[in-house]
N, C-alpha and C positions, 0 to 999 in steps of 0.2 A: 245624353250628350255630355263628356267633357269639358274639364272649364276653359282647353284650350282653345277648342273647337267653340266654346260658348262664347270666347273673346272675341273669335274670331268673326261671329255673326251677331255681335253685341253694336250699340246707335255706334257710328261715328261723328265724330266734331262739326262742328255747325258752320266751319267756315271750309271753304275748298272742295266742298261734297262730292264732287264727282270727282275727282285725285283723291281723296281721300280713301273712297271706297276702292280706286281702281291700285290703289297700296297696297288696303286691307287683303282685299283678294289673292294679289299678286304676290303679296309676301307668305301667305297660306300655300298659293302655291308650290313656292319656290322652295321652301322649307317640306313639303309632304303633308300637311295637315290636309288640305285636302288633294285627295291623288288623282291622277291621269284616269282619263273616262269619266270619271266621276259626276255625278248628275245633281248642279248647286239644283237646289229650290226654285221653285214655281218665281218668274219675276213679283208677284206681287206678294208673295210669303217672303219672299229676299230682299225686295223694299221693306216691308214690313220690321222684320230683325233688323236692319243696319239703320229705322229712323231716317229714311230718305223718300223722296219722291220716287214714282217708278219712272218718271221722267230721266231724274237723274241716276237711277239702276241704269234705264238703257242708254244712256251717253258710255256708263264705265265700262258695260258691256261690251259698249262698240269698242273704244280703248282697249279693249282686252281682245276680243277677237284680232284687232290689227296687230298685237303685240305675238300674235300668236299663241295663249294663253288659253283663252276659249273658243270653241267650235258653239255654233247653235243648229241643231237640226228642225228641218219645219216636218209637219206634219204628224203622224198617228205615231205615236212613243216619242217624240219630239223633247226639243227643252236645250239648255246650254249646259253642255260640257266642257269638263276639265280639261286642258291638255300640256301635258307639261314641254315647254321649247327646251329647245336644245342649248346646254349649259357652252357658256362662254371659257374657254382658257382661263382656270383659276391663278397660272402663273402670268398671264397679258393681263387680269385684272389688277394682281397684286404691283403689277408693274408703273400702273399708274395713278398710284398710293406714295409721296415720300415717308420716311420713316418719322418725322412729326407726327404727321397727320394717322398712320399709325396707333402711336403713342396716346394721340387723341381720343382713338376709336377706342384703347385698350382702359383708358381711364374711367371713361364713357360707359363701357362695359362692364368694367368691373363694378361699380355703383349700385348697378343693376341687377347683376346678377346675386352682389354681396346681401340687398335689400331682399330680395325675392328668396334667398334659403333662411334667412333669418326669420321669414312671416313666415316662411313653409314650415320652419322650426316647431314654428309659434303656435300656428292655426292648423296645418295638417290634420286629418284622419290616417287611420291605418290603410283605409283606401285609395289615398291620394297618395303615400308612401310606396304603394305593391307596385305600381307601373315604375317607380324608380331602379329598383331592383329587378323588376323585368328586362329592363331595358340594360342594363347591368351585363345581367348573366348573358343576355343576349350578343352583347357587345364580346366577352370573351369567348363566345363559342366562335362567332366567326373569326377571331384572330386567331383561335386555336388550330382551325379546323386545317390539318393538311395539308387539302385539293386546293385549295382557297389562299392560304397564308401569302400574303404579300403581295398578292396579284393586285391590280387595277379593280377588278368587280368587288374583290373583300374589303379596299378601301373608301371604295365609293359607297358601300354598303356602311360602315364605320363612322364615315363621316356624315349620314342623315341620323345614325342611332346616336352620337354624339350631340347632335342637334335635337331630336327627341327627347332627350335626357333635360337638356337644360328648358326646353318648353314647358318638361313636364314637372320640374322642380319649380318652375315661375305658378305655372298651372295651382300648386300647391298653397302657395299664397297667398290664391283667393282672390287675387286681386286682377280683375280683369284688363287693366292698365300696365300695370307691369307686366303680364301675361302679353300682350301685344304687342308691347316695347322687346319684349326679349324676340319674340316672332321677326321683329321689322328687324331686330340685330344679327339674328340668325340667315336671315334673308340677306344681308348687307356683305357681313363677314366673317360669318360662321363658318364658309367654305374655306376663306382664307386661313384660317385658326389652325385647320387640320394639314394644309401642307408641308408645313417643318417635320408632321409623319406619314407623311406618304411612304408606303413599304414599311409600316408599321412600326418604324423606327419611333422608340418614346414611349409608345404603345400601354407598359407596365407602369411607367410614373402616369400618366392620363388616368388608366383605370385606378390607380390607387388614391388619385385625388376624387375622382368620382365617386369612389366607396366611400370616403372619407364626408363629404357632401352628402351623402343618401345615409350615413349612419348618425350623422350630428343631424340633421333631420328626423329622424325617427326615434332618437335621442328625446328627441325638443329642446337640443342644446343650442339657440338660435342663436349666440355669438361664434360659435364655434363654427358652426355652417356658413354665418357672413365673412369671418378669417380666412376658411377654406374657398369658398365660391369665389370670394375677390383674388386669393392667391394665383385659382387655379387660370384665369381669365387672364392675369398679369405675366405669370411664365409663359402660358399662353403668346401672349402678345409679344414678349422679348426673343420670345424665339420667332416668331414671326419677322420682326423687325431684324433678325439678324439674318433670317434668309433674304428677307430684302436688299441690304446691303452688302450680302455677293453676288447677287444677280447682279445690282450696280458694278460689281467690277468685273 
């Protein structure tokens, strides 16, 4: 198992336990870590990892079935499944964002993401480096691609491997706290991040700041990676904030 995936079913906090967990989950799912159909763990192996009551497993479960999140089927092959709901208008979301608040998320972010390339810098293996680059290459093939360039499915596909990306550079870190912080950020406005390109517009400065984070990374140049991850999070953010404010007019 991955360590983003290990974050993801590591104890959580002792206080608010069942919100807590119905977070964890929900932000796992929201993001792809774990995918649609998917079959979490036996309730008492999935209390077990998250440090909870199976009591309090099955309140978040329920929360999550009502949320439409998970299905539980009874009987023979039985158990609770993934299911991912249906995504909300990333432009009605952003709408109900002022550009402070924003500003906020974007500072917030940047923190975050600048600390997490910095220890990936730091602590990385060559093995927690190769999924960066995967995800990389994978990113330009689909903006490359022809059939695909610019359409709706290539950017929806772009913006979960964007998101990918940055899970799996926190992943790197080691740090399973910052690895979930970046998950619950990614969950929040990750989606937002990427609509200044929609139609792929930006597309070559994104990847270039991306390559630039995965090579100061594998570097172990870990100021270099903090420079770059924070920058890339803050353009980020201003261009987000400047689409904000022509929807406002």
């Amino acid at each position: 198992m991955n360590m983003a995936r290990l974050a993801v079913f590591s104890p959580v906090d002792s206080t608010g336990r069942v919100d807590a967990v119905v977070r964890r989950l929900a932000d796992a799912i929201a993001v792809g870590l774990l995918a649609d159909g998917e079959q979490l763990p036996s309730e008492a192996e999935l209390a077990g990892r998250l440090g909870v009551s199976t009591v309090t497993l099955r309140e978040a479960l329920m929360a999550l079935r009502q949320q439409g999140m998970v299905e539980t089927r009874r009987g023979r092959g039985g158990g609770s499944f993934v299911r991912l709901p249906a995504q909300l208008d990333p432009l009605a979301r952003l709408r109900a964002f002022a550009a402070d608040e924003l500003r906020d998320f974007g500072d917030h972010y940047a923190a975050i993401a600048g600390t997490a390339a910095r220890l990936a810098a730091e602590r990385s293996l060559p093995s927690d480096v190769a999924p960066l680059w995967r995800t990389l290459d994978e990113m330009d093939a689909v903006a490359a691609a022809p059939e695909t360039a610019g359409s709706g499915e290539a950017c929806a596909r772009l913006r979960r491997l964007d998101g990918r990306f940055h899970i799996e550079v926190a992943a790197a870190s080691q740090s399973a706290r910052l690895t979930q912080e970046e998950i619950r950020l990614q969950a929040d406005i990750g989606p937002l991040l990427w609509l200044p390109h929609e139609g792929l517009s930006g597309h070559d400065e994104t990847a270039a700041q991306h390559r630039a984070i995965a090579g100061a990374v594998e570097r172990g140049d870990g100021e270099q990676a903090r420079a770059v991850a924070e920058r890339h999070v803050l353009d980020a953010t201003r261009h987000l904030i400047e689409l904000r404010l022509r929807l406002r007019e």
